[in-house]
Phi, psi and omega in degrees: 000138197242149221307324200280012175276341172306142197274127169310338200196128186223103174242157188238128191230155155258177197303159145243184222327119175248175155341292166305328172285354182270316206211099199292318160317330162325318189308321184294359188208343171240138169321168180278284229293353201230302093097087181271183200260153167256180184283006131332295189287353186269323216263294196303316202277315172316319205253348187284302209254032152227021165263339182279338207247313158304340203272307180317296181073048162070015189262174182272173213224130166296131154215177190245153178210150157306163153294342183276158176320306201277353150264005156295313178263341149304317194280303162340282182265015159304358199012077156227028175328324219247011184250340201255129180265258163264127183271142179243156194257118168248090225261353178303338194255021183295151150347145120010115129311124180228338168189184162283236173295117203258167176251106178340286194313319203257002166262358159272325167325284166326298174310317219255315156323278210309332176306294192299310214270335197122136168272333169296333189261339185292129174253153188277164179291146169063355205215167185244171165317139163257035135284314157339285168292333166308315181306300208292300182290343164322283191315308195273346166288348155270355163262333179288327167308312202293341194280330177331310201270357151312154188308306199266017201285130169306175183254003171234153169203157188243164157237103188236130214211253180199142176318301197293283185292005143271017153261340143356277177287338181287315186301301171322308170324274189324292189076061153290170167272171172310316171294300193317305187313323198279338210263359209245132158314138163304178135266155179334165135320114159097006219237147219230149166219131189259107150289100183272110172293121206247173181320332195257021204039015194285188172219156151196184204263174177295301194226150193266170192270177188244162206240137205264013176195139184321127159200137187261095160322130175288171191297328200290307199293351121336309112031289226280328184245150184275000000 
């Protein structure tokens, strides 16, 4: 792939306010995968995708999307149709799997195991690991290089996905370590991070995510941001 085919801007958005963020018990009676946004989270990916719709500069833009509803419906109300050729549904970039229909009581039980044990490393009964999603987001970024390499590859491409597998996917990029990775925060509903492409074609993010326990970023993890 020759270097100028890399896309100027590869942003990453998570879903916004769904259901389940309201009322964690939802979990007990609707699949994850079917979980829609309220109409809040319908309001952010509106105010979202016209912070994007700037970002873009009206050019066209490829995108990847989860298969689950509420990101299905993020993607719906960025209103950036006229920018989008076909969204393609990826499920490598779906949520974390933590159980089927989960039982409240024992996924805080769990949550409160997976604190002691590693979040990367801890996998849920029934449900995987983020190591797990790591691997899985490993695999689609070697089909998005090949895409790199298309006729037609745009100079933007969006990924609207999940809090976990966009920190996920950062840590690959970047090829942070496991410690960074633990110390880093989801980001907000709707709230997005842009890998900007520079001059040496390196990339970096707009912004670091931000962390909820002390690490002295190392200089490569330092790197990663402008």
């Amino acid at each position: 792939m020759h270097l100028t085919q890399r896309p100027m801007r590869i942003a990453l958005i998570r879903h916004g306010e769904s259901m389940a963020n309201m009322d964690k018990q939802i979990y007990e009676t609707v699949p994850d995968h079917s979980v829609p946004l309220t109409a809040r989270g319908h309001e952010q990916a509106a105010a979202a995708g016209k912070s994007l719709g700037e970002l873009f500069e009206g050019e066209p833009v490829r995108v990847y999307v989860s298969p689950y509803l509420r990101a299905l419906q993020t993607l719906d109300s960025l209103g950036l149709d006229d920018l989008i050729g076909v969204a393609r549904e990826e499920p490598r970039l779906r949520e974390q799997d933590w159980a089927n229909f989960q039982d409240t009581e024992d996924i805080v039980r769990q949550e409160a195991l997976r604190d002691s044990y590693g979040h990367f490393f801890y996998r849920f009964t029934h449900g995987e690991s983020g190591s797990d999603v790591y691997d899985r987001v490993s695999s689609f970024l070697e089909t998005m290089h090949r895409d790199f390499e298309t006729p037609d590859s745009p100079r933007n491409v969006l990924l609207v996905s999940h809090g976990l597998t966009m920190r996920l996917f950062c840590m690959r990029w970047f090829h942070w370590s496991v410690k960074f990775f633990e110390t880093l925060r989801n980001p907000g509903n709707a709230e997005t991070r842009i890998l900007l492409r520079q001059p040496d074609f390196r990339y970096k993010l707009d912004r670091p995510f931000e962390q909820w326990t002390p690490h002295t970023p190392t200089e490569r993890e330092r790197s990663a941001w402008l």
